[in-house]
C-alpha positions in Angstrom: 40.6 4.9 -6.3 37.7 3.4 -4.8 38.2 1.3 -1.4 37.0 -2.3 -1.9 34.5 -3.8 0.9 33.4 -6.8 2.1 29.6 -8.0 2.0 29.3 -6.6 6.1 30.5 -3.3 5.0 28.1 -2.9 2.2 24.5 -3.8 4.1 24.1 0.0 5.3 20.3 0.1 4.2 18.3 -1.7 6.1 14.7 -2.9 4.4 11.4 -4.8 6.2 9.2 -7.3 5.0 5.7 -7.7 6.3 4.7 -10.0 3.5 2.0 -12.8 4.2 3.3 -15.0 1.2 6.5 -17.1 2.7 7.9 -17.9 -0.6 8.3 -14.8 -1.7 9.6 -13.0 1.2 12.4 -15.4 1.4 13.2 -14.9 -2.5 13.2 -11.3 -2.3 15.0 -11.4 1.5 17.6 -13.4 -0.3 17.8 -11.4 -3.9 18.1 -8.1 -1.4 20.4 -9.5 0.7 22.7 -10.3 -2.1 22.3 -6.7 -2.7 24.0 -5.2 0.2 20.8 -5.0 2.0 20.0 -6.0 5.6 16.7 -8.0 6.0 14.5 -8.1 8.5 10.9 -9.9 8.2 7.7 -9.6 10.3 4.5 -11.2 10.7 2.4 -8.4 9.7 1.7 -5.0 9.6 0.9 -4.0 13.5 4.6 -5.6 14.2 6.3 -3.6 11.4 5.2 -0.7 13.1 6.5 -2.1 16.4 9.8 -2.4 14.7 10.0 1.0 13.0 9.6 2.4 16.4 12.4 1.0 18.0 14.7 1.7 14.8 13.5 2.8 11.3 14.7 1.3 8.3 15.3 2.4 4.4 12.6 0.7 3.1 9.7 -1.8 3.6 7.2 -4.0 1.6 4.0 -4.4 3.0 0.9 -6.0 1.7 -1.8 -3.5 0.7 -4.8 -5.4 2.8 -2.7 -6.5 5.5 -4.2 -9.9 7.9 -3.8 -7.4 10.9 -4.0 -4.1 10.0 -4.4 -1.9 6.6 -1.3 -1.6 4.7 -2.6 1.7 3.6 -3.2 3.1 7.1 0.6 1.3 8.5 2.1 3.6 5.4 0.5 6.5 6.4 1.7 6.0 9.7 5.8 5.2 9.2 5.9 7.9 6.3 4.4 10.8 9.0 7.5 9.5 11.1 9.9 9.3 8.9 9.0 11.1 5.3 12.1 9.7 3.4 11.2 6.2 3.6 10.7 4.1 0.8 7.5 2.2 1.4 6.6 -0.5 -1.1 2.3 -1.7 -1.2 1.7 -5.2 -2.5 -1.9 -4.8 -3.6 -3.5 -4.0 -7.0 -2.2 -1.5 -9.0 -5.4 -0.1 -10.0 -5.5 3.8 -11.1 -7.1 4.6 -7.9 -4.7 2.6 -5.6 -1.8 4.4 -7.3 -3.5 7.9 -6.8 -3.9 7.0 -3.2 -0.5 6.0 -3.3 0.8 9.2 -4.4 -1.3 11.1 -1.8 0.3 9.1 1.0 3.2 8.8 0.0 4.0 5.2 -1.1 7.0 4.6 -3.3 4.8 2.0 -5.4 2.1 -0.3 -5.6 2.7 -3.8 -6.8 0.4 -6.4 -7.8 0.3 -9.6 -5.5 1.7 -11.9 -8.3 5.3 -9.4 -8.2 8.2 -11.9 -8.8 10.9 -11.4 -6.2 12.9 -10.0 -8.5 10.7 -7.2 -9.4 10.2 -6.4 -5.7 14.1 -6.2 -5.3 14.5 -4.0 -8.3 11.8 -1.1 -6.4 14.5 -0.7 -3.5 17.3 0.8 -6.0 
């Protein structure tokens, strides 16, 4: 029989988002935590690393062409320290974004108009 927990129990994973767009990163903060997930969010992509150092999560969402620094370069980065990580690009989808992607290990590109929803769907 399976043990029955509250909300607290649940949020093991732990996910980051470093997206620019306020509206949608407090949609898909609140559609993720609803999911068992515990949110953080961050300005940008030179304080998600910060972060990630001091304790890495399960997942994060970054913007492909970040304000601060290149999504691209920040995934390369987090996925050298921790390989498992499930790493999210907003950006365009195009057939050579998703290639480079692939080679650095991204879990997925998304376009910049992703619904919330969408986004919360990639972390399953």
């Amino acid at each position: 029989m399976l043990a029955t927990h509250d909300q607290t129990e649940l949020a093991t994973r732990t996910v980051v988002l470093a997206l620019p767009d306020a509206a949608l990163a407090a949609e898909t903060a609140e559609l993720l935590g609803e999911a068992g997930w515990r949110v953080a969010r961050v300005a940008g992509c030179a304080e998600l690393r910060r972060l990630c150092c001091r304790r890495m999560p399960d997942a994060v969402v970054l913007p492909a062409d970040g304000p601060d620094e290149s999504g691209w370069l920040t995934c390369a980065k987090l996925l050298r320290a921790a390989p498992r990580l499930r790493v999210v690009l907003v950006g365009e989808p195009t057939a050579v974004n998703r290639r480079l992607a692939r080679f650095i290990g991204a879990t997925a590109v998304v376009p910049a108009d992703v619904s919330a929803a969408e986004l919360a769907d990639r972390m399953e």
